[in-house]
C-alpha positions in Angstrom: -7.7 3.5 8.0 -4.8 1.7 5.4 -4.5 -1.6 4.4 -1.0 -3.1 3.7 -0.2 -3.7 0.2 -3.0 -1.2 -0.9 -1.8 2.5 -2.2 -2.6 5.5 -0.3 -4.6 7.5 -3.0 -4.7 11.1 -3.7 -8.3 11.7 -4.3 -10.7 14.0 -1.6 -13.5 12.3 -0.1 -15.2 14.4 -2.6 -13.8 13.0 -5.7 -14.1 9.2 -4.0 -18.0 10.0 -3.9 -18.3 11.4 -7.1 -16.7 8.0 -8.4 -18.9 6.0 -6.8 -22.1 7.6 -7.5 -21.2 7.4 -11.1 -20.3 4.2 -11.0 -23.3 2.9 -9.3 -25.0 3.2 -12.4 -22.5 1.0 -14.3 -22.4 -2.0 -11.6 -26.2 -2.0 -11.8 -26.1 -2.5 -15.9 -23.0 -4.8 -15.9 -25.2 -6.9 -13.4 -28.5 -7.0 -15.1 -26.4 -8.9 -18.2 -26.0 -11.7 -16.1 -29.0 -11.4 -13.8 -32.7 -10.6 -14.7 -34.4 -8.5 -11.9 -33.4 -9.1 -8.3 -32.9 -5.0 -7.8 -33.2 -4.8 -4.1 -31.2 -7.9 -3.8 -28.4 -6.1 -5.3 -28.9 -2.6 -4.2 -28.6 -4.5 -0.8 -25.3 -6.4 -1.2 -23.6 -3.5 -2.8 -24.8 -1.4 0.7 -22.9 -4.4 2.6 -20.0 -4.7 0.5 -18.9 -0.9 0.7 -20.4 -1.2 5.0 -17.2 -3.9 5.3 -20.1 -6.3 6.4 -21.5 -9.7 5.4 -24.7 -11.0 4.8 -27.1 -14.0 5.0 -28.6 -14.7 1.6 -32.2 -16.6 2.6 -33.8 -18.3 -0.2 -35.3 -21.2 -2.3 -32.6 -23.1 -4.3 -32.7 -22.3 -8.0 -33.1 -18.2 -7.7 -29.0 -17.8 -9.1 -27.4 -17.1 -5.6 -24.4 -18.1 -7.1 -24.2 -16.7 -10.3 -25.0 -13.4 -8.8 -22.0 -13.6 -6.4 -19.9 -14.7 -8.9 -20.7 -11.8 -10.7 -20.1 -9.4 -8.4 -16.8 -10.9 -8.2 -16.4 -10.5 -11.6 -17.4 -7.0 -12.3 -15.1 -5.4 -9.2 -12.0 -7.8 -10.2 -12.0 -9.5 -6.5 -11.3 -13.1 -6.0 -14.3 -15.2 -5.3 -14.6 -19.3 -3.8 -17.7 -21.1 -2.8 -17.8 -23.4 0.2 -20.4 -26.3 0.2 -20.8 -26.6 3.7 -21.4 -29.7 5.1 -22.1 -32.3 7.8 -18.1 -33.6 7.2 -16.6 -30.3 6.9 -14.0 -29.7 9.4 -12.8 -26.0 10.0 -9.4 -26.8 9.1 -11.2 -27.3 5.3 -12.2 -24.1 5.2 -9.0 -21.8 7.0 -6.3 -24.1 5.3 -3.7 -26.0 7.1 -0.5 -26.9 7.7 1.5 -29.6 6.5 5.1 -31.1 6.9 7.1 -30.5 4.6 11.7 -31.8 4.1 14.3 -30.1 3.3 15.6 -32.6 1.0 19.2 -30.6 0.7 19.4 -30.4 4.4 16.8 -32.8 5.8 14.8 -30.4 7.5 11.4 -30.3 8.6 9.2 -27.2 8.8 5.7 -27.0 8.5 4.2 -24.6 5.5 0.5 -23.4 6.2 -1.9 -24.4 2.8 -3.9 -21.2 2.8 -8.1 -22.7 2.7 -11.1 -20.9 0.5 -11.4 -18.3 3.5 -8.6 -16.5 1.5 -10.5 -14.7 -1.1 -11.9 -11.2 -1.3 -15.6 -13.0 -1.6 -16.8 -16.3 -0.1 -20.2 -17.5 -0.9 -20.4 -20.1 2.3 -23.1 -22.5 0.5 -26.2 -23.6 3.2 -24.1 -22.8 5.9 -26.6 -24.4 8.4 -25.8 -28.0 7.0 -22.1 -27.6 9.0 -21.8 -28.4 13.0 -21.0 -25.6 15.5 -17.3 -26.0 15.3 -17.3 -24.9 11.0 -19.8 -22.4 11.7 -17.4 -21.0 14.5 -14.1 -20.8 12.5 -16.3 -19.0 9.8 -17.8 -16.2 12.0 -14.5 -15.9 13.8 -12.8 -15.0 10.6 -15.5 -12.8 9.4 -15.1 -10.6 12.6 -11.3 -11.3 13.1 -10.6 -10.8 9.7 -7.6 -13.2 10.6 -7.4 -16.8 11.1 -5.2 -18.6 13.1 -3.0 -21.6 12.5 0.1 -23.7 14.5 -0.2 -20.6 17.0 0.5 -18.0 14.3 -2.1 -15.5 12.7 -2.9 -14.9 8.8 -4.6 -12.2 7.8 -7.3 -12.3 5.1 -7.7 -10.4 1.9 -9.2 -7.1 2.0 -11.9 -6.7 0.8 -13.4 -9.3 3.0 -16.9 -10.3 2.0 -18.9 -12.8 3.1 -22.2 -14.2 2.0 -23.6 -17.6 3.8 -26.8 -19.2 2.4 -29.3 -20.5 4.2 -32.7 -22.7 3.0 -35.5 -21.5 4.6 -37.5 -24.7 3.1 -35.6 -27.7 4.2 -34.5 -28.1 8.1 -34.1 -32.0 8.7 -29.8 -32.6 8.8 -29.5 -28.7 9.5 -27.5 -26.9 12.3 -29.5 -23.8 12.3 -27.5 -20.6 13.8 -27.6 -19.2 16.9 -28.9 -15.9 17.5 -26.0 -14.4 18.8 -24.1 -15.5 15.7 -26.8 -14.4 13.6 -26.3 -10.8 14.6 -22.8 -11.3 13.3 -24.6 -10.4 9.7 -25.0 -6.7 8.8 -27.9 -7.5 6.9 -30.4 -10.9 5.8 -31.1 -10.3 2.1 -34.2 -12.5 1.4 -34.4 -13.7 -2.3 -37.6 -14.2 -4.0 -38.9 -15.6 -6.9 -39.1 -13.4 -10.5 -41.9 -12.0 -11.6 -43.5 -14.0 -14.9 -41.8 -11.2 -17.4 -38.5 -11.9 -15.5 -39.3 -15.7 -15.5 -39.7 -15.8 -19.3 -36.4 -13.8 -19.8 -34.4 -16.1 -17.7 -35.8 -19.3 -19.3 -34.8 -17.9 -22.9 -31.4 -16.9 -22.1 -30.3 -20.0 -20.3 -32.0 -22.3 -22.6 -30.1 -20.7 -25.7 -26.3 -19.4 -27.1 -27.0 -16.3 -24.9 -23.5 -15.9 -23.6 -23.2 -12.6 -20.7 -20.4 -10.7 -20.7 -20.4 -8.6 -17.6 -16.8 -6.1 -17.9 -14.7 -5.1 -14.8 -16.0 -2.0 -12.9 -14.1 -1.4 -10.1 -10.8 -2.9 -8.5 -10.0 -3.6 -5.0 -8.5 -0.9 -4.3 -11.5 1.3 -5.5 -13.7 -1.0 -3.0 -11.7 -0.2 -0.3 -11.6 3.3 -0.8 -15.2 4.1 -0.5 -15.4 1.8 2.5 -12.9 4.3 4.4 -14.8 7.3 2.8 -18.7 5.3 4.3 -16.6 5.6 8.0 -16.3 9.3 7.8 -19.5 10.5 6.1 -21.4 12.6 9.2 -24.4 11.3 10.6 -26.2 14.0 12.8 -27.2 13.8 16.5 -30.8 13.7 15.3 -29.9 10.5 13.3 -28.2 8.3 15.2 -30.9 9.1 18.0 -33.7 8.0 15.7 -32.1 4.9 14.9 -31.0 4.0 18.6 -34.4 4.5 19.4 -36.3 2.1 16.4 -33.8 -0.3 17.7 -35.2 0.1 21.5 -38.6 0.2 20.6 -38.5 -3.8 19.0 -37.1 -4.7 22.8 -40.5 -5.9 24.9 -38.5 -5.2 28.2 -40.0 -2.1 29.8 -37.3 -1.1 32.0 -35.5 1.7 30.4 -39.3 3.7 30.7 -39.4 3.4 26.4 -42.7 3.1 25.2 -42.9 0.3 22.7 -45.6 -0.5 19.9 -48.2 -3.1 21.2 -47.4 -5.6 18.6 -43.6 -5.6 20.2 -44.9 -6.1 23.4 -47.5 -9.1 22.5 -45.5 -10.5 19.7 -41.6 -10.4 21.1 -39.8 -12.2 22.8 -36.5 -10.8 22.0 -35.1 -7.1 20.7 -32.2 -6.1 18.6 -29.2 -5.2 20.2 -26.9 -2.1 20.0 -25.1 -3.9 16.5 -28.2 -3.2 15.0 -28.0 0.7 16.0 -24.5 0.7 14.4 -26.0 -1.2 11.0 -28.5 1.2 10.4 -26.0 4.1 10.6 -23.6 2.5 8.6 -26.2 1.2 6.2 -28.0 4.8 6.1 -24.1 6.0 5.0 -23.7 3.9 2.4 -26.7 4.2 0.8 -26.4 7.7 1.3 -23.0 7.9 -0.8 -24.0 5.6 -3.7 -26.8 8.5 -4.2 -24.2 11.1 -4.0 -25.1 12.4 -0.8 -22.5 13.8 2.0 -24.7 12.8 4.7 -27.0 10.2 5.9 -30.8 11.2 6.8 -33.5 9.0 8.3 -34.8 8.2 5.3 -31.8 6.2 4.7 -32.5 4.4 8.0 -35.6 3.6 7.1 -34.6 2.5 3.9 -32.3 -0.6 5.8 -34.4 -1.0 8.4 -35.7 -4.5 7.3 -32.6 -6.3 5.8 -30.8 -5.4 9.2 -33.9 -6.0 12.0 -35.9 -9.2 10.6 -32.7 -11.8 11.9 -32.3 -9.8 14.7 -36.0 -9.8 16.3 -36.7 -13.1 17.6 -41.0 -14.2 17.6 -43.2 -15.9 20.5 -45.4 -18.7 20.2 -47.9 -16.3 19.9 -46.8 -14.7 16.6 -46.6 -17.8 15.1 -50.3 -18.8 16.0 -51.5 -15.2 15.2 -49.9 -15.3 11.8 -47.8 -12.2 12.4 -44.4 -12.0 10.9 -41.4 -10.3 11.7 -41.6 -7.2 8.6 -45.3 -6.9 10.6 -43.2 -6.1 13.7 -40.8 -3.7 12.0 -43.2 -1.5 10.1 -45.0 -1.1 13.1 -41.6 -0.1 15.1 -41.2 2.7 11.9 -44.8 4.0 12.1 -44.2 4.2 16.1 -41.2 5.8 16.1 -42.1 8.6 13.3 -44.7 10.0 15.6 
């Protein structure tokens, strides 16, 4: 796969994933200058980022979403806009428009598309669920399009394209929460928590001082791009992909296909993953396996994103909720079953 404007390089594969695997270290410490803790967070969005997915960052305000987006942004040279989504936002706000514009030599008219915030390498879409249907739409259609489309005529985005769109999990009056089917748009959900009290204490003292960060430039584009065509070619054996087609079948309560499921699935359940989660697990398994410095993915690696890309994709009963049973219940349960 090439990308117009972007240089067809002369390294191997090989010499792509030795770059990467030494670099991983060098994202992680340019990072931790700006944010305190958070590891899995960011091992997470670096997996998505080199996948060439997007992701839905869940948590309480005040936990640095922002500032940790920015600095990725920062630290791999890519352009970066936030969106504040809300109730008045039309979709034109956020894929630009097109305006008329005169000739004032000849007198003529043409209309000259205003490219929106969609036009950046990363887009941090701000409580996404405070935006009606028709926002939410022109965002998910540009994040699987790639492309969006004004006065009839098609603009492609940058490449990189990454997207991360924030949701409160505490607040719900005023909100448009997402549909399930546009949920599984999202490689993975990244839930944030809060610090531990060491990381607490760290964070209070540097943002309450001079402590300036200074996180340096990493990687380029370019480089970005590279290992996501290098992720699409890394081999996944039969054995692989079969075990994480069948963790995805076993969080489906239907008993139709003769698949034994765990009893928690079938109580708890109402509805599965689908086969996007299959492909998520295999491309998330590659990508982890490559920032490791591994020329194949194993199901270790599966397990490893197994949560981040089931737990919006499993959908709860009534019964769940009353027996206090969450969705990372259901999913270590799928692992355990599936292993024996």
């Amino acid at each position: 796969m090439t990308y117009p404007g972007v240089p067809v390089s002369d390294m191997t594969d090989l010499d792509v994933l030795q770059e990467i695997h030494e670099k991983r270290d060098l994202l992680l410490a340019e990072i931790s200058k700006e944010i305190v803790g958070q590891a899995r967070v960011i091992n997470e969005l670096l997996i998505v980022l080199f996948a060439g997915g997007h992701v839905l960052l869940v948590g309480v305000p005040g936990l640095a979403k922002t500032t940790l987006i920015r600095t990725f942004a920062r630290i791999l040279d890519l352009s970066f806009k936030r969106i504040q989504f809300t109730p008045d936002l039309m979709p034109s706000d956020i894929t630009g428009t097109e305006v008329l514009e005169e000739n004032r030599s000849t007198g003529e008219r043409v209309f000259r598309f205003i490219p929106g915030p969609l036009f950046a390498n990363i887009v941090l879409a701000d409580e996404i669920n405070r935006t009606p249907p028709k926002t939410q739409a022109a965002l998910l259609e540009a994040m699987q399009e790639y492309q969006v489309t004004a006065g009839g005529v098609d603009h492609n985005l940058k490449r990189p394209f990454f997207v991360l769109a924030t949701q409160n999990p505490i607040e719900q009056e005023g909100t448009y929460p997402l549909p399930e089917a546009q949920l599984d748009r999202f490689m993975f959900q990244v839930n944030i928590d809060y610090p531990s009290e060491e990381e607490e204490v760290t964070i209070v003292k540097n943002t309450t001082s001079a402590y300036e960060a200074s996180p340096e430039r990493v990687m380029v584009a370019e480089e970005v791009l590279r290992v996501q065509e290098l992720v699409r070619r890394v081999p996944a054996s039969e054995d692989v992909v079969s075990y994480a087609v069948r963790v995805v079948a076993a969080t489906r309560p239907s008993h139709t296909d003769g698949v034994p499921r765990p009893e928690s699935v079938s109580r708890y359940v109402s509805w599965g993953a689908g086969p996007r989660a299959s492909q998520y697990l295999i491309l998330g398994g590659k990508v982890r396996a490559v920032l490791e410095g591994r020329t194949c993915v194993s199901r270790e690696d599966v397990r490893a994103v197994a949560e981040p890309v089931l737990r919006h994709r499993i959908i709860l009963n009534f019964r769940a909720e009353a027996d206090r049973v969450d969705v990372h219940q259901i999913i270590r349960d799928v692992i355990n079953w599936v292993q024996e």
